[in-house]
C-alpha positions as CSV (number, residue, x, y, z in Angstrom):
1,X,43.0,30.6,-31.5
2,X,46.0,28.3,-30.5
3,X,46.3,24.6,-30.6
4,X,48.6,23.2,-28.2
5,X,49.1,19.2,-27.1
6,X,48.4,18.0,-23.3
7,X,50.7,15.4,-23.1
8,X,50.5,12.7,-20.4
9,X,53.3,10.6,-19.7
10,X,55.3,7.4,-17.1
11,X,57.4,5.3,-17.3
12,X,55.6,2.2,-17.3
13,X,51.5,2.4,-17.9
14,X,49.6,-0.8,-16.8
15,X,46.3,-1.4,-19.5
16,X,44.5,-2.1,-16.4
17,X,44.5,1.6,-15.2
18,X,43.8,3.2,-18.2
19,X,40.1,2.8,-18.2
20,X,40.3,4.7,-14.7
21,X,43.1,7.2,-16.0
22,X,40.9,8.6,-18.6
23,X,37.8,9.5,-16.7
24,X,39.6,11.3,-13.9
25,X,41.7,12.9,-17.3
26,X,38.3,13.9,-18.7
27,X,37.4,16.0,-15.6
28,X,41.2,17.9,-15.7
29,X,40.3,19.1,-19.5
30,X,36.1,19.7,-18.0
31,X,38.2,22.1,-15.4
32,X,40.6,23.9,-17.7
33,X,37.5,24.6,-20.1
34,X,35.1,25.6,-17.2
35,X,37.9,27.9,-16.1
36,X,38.1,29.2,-19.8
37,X,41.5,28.2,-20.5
38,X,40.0,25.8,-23.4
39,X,37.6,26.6,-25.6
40,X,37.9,23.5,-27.6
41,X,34.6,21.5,-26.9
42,X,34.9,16.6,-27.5
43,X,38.9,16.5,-27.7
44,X,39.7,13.3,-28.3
45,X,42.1,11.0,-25.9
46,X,45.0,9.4,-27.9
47,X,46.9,6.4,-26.3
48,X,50.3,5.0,-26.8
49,X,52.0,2.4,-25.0
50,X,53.7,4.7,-22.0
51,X,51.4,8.4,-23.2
52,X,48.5,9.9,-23.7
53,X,48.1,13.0,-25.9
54,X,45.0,15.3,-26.9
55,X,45.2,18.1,-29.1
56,X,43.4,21.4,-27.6
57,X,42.0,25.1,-28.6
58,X,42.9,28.5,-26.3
59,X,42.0,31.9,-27.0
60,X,45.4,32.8,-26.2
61,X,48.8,31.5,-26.6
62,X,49.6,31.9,-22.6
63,X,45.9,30.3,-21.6
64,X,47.7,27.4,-20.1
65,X,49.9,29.6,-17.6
66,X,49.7,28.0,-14.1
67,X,49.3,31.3,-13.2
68,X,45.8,31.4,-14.3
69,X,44.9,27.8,-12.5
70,X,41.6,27.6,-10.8
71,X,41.5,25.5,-7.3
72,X,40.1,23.0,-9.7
73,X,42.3,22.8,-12.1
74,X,45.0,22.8,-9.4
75,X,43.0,20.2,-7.8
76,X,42.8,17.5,-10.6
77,X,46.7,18.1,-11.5
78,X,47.6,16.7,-8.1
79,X,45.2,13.9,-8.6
80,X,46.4,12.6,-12.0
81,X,50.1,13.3,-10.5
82,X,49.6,11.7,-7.1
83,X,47.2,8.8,-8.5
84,X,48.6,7.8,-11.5
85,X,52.1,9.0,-11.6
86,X,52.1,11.0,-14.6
87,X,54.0,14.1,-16.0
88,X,51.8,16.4,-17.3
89,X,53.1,19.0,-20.1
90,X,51.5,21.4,-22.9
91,X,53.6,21.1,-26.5
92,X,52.0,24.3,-28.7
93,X,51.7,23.5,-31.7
94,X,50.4,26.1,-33.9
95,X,47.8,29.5,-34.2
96,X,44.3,27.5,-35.8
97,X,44.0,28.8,-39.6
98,X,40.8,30.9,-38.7
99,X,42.1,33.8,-36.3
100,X,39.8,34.9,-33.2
101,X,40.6,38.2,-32.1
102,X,40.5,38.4,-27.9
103,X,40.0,41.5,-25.5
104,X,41.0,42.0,-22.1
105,X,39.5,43.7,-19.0
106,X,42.1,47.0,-18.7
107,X,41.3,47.8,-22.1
108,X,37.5,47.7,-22.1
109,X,35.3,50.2,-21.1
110,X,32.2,48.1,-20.3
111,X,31.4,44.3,-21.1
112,X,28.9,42.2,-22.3
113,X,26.8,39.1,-21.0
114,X,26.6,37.4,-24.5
115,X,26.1,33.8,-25.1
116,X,27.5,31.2,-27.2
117,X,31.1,31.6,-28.7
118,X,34.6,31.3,-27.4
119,X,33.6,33.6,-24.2
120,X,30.5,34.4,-22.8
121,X,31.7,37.5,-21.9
122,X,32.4,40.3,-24.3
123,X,34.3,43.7,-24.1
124,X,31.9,46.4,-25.3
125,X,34.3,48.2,-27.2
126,X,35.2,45.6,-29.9
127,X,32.4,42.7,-29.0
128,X,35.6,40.4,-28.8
129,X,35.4,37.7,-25.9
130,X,37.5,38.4,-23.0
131,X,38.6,35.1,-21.2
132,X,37.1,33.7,-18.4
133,X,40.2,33.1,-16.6
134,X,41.0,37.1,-16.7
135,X,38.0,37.8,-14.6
136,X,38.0,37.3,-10.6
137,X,35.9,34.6,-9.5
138,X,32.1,35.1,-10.1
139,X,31.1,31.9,-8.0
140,X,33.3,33.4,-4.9
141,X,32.1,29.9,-2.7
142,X,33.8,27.3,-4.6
143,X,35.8,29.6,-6.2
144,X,35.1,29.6,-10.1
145,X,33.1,30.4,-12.8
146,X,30.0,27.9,-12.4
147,X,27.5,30.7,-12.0
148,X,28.3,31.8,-15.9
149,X,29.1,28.4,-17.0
150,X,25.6,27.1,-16.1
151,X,23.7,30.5,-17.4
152,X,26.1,29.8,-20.5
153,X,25.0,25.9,-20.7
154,X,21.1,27.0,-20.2
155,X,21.1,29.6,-22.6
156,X,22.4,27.1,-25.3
157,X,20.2,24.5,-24.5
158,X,16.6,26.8,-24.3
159,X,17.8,28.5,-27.6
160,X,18.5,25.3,-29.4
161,X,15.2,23.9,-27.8
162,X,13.2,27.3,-29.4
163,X,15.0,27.3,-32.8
164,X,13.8,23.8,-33.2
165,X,10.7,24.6,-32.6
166,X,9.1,21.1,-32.2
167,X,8.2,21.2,-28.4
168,X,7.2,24.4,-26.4
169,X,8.4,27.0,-28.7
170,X,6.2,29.7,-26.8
171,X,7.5,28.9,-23.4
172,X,11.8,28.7,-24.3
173,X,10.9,32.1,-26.6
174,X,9.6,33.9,-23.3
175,X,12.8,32.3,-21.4
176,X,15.3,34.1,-23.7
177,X,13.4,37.3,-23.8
178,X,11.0,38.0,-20.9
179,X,13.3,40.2,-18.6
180,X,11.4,38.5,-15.5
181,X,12.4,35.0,-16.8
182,X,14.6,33.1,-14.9
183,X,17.4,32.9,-17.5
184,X,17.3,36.7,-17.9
185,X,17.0,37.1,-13.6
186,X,20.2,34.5,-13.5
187,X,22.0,37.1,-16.1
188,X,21.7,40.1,-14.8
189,X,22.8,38.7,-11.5
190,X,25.7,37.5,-13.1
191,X,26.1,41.4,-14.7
192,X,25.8,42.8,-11.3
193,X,28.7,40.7,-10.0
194,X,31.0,41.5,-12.8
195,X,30.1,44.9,-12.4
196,X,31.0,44.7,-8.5
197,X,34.5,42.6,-9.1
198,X,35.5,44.8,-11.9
199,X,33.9,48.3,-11.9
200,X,33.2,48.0,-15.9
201,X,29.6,49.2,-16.8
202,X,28.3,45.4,-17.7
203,X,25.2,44.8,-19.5
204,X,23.1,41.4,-20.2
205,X,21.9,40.8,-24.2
206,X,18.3,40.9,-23.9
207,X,17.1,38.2,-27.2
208,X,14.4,40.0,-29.3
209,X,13.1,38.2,-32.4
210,X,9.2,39.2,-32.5
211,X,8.5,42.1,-31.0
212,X,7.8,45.7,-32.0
213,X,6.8,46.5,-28.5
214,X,10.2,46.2,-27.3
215,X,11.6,48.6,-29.4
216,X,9.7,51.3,-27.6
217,X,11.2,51.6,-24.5
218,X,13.2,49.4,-22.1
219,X,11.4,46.3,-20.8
220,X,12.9,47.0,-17.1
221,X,12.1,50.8,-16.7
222,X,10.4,51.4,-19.7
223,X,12.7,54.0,-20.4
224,X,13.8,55.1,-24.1
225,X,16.7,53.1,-25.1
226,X,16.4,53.2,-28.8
227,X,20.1,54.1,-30.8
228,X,20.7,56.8,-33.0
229,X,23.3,54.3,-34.5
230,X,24.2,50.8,-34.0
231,X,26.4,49.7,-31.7
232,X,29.2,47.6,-32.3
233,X,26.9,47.3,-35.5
234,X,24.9,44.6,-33.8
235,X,23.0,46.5,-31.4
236,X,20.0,49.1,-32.0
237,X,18.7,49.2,-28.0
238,X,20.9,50.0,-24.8
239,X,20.0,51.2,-21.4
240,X,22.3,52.6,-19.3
241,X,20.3,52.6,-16.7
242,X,19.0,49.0,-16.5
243,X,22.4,47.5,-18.3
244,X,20.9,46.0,-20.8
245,X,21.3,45.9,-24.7
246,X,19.2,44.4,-27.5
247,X,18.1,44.6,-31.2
248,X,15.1,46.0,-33.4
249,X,13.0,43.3,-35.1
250,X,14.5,42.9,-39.0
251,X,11.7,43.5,-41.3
């Protein structure tokens, strides 16, 4: 992980226009992160007479590249520029004390629909998250990501919903794990795509907590997809057929 400093800068900075500065600010660092070049989540905005700094998190020391600029991101560059009459530049400042190791498409075989973490997409090779930036666009209308950004979002929100367990905790269990949920539909979708865009085998993490049943064969062909070993020693269950992969229940 790398820290680096968005630095914001003019000549002369009125206190009237800050206010307005650092909303349309906040959507420039929503865009860098919903294109995965951040992975830093509630940076905080730090303001000096004639700057304004933040301090952010990339998987990689090149994730700020303008190379790897969404339309978005693109987009809200020209606005602060044009609006506001800023500079915008990226000081790095240092690798973060706790090392995250990062994959990348040429060298992985197959990937990995996997929530939560730096990435929600991981090489299945190494289970290390490949950015979101390296991948062509998913969301091919508007150009980005927003089709795994809001699976990513949902899948967060239902399993912190179920682990909590004080409302519904039936209902959000069958969302994570029922292969005809609409979480799990939304997923594989997303699977098929990268599949398409990138011809890498790509499978969707199935969630199994409870049940023996699902151990027996898999819960979209019923097919055998138990492993003689683990897999990436995380995974017990994999169909090749269905793309999917999953656990046994721990006793």
């Amino acid at each position: 992980m790398f820290i680096y400093q968005i630095l914001f800068q003019k000549a002369n900075w009125p206190k009237s226009e800050m206010e307005s500065f650092l909303y349309d600010a906040d959507f420039f660092i929503r865009s860098l992160r919903s294109n995965g070049q951040l992975v830093s989540l509630n940076e905080v905005f730090l303001c000096q007479e004639n700057a304004v700094w933040l301090h952010v998190q990339c998987l990689k020391k090149d994730s700020l590249d303008e190379r790897y600029n969404s339309d978005y991101v693109n987009q809200w560059t020209s606005i602060l520029m044009e609006r506001y009459d800023v500079t915008i530049s990226y000081k790095y400042v240092g690798e973060h004390l706790v090392a995250v190791p990062t994959a990348d498409i040429a060298s992985s075989r197959s990937l990995i629909l996997y929530w939560g973490g730096a990435s929600p997409i991981r090489s299945g090779d190494s289970f290390d998250p490949i950015p979101l930036y390296s991948f062509p666009y998913t969301h091919t209308r508007h150009r980005s990501y927003e089709d795994i950004n809001s699976w990513s979002r949902s899948y967060e929100e239902i399993d912190g919903l179920w682990f909590r367990g004080s409302m519904g905790e039936k209902q959000f269990h069958s969302y994570l794990s029922d292969i005809k949920s609409p979480l799990t539909m939304q997923g594989r979708d997303i699977c098929h795509k990268l599949e398409e865009l990138t011809g890498k085998p790509s499978y969707y993490y199935l969630f199994n907590y409870d049940s023996k049943k699902m151990e027996q064969s898999c819960p979209s062909c019923g097919g055998q997809w138990k492993l003689e070993s683990k897999l990436l020693e995380k995974f017990d269950l994999k169909c090749d057929h269905c793309r999917l992969v999953s656990e046994k229940v721990r006793d």
